[in-house]
C-alpha positions as CSV (number, residue, x, y, z in Angstrom):
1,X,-5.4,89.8,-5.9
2,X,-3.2,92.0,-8.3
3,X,-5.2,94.2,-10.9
4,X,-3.2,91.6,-13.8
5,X,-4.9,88.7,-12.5
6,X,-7.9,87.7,-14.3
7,X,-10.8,86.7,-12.1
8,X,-10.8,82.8,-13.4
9,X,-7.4,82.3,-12.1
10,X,-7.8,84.6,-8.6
11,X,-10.4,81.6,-8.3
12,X,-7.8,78.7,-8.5
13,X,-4.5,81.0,-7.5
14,X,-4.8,80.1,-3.8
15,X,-5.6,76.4,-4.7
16,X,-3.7,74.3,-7.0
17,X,-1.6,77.2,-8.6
18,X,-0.2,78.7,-4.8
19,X,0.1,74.8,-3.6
20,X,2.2,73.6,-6.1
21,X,4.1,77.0,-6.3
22,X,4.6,76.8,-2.7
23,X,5.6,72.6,-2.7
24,X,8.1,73.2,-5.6
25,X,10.2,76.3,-4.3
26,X,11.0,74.4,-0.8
27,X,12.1,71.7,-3.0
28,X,14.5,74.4,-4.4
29,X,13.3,73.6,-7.9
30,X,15.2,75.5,-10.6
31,X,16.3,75.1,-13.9
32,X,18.8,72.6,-13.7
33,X,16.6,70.1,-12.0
34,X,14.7,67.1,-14.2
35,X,11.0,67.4,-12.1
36,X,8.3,64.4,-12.5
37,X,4.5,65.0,-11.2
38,X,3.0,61.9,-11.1
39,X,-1.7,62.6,-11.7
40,X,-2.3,65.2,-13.7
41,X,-6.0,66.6,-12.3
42,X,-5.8,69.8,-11.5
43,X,-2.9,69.9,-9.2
44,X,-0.8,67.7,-11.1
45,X,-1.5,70.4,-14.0
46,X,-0.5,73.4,-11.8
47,X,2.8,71.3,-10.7
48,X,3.7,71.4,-14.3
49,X,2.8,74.9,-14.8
50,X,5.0,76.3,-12.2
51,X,7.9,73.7,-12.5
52,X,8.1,74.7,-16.4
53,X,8.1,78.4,-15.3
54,X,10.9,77.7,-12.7
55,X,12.6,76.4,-16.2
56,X,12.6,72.4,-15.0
57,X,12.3,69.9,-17.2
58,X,9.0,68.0,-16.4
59,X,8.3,64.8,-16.9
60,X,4.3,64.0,-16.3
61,X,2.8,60.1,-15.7
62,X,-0.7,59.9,-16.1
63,X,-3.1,57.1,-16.6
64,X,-5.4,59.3,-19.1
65,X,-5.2,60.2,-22.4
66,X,-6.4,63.9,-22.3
67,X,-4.7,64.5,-19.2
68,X,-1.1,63.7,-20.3
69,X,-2.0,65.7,-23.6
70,X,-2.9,68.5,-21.6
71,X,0.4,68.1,-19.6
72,X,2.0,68.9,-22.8
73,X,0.6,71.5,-23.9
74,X,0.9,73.0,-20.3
75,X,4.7,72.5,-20.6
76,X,5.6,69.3,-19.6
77,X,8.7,68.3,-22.3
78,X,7.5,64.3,-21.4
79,X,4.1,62.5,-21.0
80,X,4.6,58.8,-19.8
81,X,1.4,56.5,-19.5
82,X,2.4,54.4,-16.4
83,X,0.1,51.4,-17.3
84,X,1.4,51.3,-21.0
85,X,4.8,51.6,-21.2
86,X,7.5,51.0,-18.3
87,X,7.8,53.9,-16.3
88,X,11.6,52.9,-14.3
89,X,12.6,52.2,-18.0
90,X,11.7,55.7,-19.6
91,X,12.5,57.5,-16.7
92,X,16.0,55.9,-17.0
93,X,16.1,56.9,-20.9
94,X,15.1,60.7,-20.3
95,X,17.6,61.0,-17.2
96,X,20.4,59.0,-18.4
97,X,19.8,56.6,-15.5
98,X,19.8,59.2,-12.7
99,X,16.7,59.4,-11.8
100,X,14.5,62.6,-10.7
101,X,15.7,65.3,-8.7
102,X,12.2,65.6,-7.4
103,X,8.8,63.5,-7.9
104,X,5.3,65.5,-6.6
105,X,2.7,62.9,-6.1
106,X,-0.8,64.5,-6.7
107,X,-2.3,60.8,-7.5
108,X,-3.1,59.8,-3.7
109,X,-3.0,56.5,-4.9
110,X,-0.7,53.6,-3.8
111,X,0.9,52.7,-7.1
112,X,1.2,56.6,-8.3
113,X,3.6,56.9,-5.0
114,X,5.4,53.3,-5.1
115,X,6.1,54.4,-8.5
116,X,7.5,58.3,-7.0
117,X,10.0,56.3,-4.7
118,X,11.6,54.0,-7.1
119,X,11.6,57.0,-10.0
120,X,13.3,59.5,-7.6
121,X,17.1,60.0,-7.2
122,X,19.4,59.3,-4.5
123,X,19.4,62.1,-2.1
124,X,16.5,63.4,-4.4
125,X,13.0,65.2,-3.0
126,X,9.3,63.2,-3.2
127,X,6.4,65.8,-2.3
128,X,3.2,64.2,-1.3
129,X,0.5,66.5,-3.0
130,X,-2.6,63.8,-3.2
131,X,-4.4,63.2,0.0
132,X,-4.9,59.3,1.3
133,X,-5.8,57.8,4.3
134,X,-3.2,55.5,3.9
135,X,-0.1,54.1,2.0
136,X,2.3,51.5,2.2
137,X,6.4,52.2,2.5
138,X,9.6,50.4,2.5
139,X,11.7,52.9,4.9
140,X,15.0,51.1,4.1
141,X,13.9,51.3,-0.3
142,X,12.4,53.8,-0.4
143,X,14.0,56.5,2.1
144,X,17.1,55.3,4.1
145,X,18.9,53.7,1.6
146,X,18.3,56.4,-1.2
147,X,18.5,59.3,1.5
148,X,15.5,60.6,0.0
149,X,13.9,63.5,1.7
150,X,9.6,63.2,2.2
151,X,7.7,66.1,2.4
152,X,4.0,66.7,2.7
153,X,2.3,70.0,1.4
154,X,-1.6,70.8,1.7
155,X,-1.6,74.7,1.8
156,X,1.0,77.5,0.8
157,X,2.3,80.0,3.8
158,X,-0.3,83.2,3.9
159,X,3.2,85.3,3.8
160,X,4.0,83.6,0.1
161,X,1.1,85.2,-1.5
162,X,2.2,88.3,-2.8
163,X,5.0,86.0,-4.1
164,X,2.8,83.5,-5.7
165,X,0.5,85.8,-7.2
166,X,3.5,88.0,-8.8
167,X,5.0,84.4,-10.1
168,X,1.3,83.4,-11.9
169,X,0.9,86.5,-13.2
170,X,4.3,87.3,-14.6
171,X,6.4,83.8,-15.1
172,X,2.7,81.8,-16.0
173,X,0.6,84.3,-17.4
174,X,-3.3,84.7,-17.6
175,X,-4.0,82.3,-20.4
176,X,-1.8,79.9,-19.7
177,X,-2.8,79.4,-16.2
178,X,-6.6,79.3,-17.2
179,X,-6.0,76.5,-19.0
180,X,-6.6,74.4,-15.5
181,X,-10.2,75.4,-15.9
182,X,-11.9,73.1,-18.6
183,X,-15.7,74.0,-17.0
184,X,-17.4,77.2,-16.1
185,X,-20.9,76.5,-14.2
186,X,-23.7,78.5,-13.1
187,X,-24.2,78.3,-9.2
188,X,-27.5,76.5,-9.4
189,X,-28.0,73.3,-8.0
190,X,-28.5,71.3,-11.1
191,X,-25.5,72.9,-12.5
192,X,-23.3,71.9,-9.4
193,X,-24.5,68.5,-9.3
194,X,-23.6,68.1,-12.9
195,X,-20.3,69.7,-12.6
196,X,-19.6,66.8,-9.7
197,X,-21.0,64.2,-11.6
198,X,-17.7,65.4,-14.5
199,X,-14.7,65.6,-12.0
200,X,-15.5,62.1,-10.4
201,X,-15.9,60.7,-13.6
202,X,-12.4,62.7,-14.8
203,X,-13.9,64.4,-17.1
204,X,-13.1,67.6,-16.0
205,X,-9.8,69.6,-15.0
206,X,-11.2,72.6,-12.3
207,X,-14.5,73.8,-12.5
208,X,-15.2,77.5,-11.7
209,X,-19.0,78.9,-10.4
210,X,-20.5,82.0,-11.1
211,X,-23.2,83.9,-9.9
């Protein structure tokens, strides 16, 4: 861990932040590309982070109020609330009708990764960040037709690190990147219990232990 790092985010740096690092340089993200991250817990919130700092116009769909308002603040230039408003439709508005040069699914859920497919572009990139034991695809839709490429990530290359961590610490910065961390728990039972009792009831972003 470089001597930069503060010690709150060397505890989520090999997690979400070195994912979602990892997911959105083989997409080839840079700064001409229009990125959408679709569930904004904590890995959805570290896809935003690094795709703003790789100077991509982000677009974040989220279900939750507090979650797309901490997309914003994270650096996400759009927050679209999927079971409000129309997503194809704004999508359409903020890309002139050309759709995303890459979607990151961090949802796991069905709808969250229908929705991915129709929002990405032809010959565009859809990264499958939230785990689910299963999920429903129109090959000919959804890939063939659009010539979409569909990647999985779970884990970032133990070769990217000294990559990821100089990236965090120089193109996200300390205090920006701690802003995943909305809850900071003594390890005590009690206190862990309580702190799993928040995140399935998404009320918290990640939660940090200390001795």
């Amino acid at each position: 861990m470089p001597d930069k790092m503060s010690m709150g985010v060397g505890a989520i740096a090999t997690d979400a932040l070195g994912n979602l690092w990892s997911t959105l340089n083989e997409c080839n993200v840079n700064g001409t590309d229009t990125v959408g991250i679709i569930g904004l817990g904590p890995m959805g919130l570290a896809g935003v982070l690094n795709a703003d700092a790789m100077g991509a116009d982000v677009v974040a769909y989220e279900l939750v109020d507090h979650r797309r308002e901490k997309g914003l603040d994270l650096g996400a230039e759009y927050a679209v609330d999927p079971g409000e408003e129309d997503a194809q439709e704004r999508t359409d508005e903020i890309t002139n009708g050309r759709g995303l040069d890459v979607v990151v699914d961090c949802s796991g859920a069905q709808p969250g990764i229908e929705m991915g497919f129709d929002l990405v572009k032809k010959h565009g990139t859809f990264a499958q960040i939230g785990e689910t034991d299963e999920v429903t695809l129109n090959p000919s839709d959804h890939l063939i037709h659009k010539k979409v490429d569909y990647m999985g990530s779970w884990y970032f290359r133990s070769y990217e690190w000294p990559e990821i961590a100089e990236f965090i610490v120089e193109k996200i910065g300390n205090d920006r990147a701690e802003e995943i961390i909305s809850h900071e728990y003594e390890l005590e039972e009690e206190k862990v219990q309580e702190a799993f009792r928040k995140f399935d009831n998404h009320e918290t972003q990640k939660v940090i232990f200390t001795p």
